[in-house]
C-alpha positions in Angstrom: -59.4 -32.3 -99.0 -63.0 -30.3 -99.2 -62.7 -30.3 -95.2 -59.6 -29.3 -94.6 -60.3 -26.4 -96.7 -63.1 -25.4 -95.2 -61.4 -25.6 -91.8 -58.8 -23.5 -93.3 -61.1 -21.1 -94.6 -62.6 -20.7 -90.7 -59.6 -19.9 -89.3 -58.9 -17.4 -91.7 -62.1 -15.7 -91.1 -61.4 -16.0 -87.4 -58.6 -14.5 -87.3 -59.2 -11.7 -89.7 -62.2 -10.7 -86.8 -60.3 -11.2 -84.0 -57.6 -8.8 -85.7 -60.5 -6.1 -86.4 -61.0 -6.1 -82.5 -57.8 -6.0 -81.3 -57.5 -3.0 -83.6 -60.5 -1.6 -82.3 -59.7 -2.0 -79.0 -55.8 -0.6 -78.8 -56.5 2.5 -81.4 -60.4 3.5 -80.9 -61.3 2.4 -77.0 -58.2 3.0 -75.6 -58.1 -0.1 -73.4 -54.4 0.0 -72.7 -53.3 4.1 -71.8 -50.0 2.2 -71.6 -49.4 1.7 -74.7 -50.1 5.3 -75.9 -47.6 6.5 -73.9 -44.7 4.0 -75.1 -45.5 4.8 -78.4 -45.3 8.8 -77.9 -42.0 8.1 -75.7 -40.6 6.8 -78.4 -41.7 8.8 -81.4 -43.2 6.2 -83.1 -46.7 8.5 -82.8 -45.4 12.0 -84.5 -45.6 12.9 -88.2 -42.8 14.4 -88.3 -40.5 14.5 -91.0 -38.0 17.8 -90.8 -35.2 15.8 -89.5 -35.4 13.5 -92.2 -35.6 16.3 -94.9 -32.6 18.0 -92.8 -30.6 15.4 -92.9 -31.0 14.8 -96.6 -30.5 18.0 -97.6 -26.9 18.1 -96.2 
């Protein structure tokens, strides 16, 4: 049980750096230009929040 636990453990680890660089990679070295621009087409990259407060204000 000791191993399979410590296996576990690994693959945590593992994955929790491999997420760091993807992160790294998409947000801070701008690998893919690609994906910047899908995410300002769709909005997703703005803070803005007048619409929202417009529409619940009506």
């Amino acid at each position: 049980m000791k191993s399979i636990e410590r296996i576990l453990i690994k693959l945590i680890i593992v994955q929790f750096v491999f997420l760091i660089v993807a992160q790294i990679l998409f947000h801070n070295l701008n690998v893919f230009p690609e994906l910047k621009e899908i995410t300002q087409y769709e909005g997703v990259n703005n803070n803005q929040y007048t619409d929202v407060l417009e529409t619940l204000s009506r």
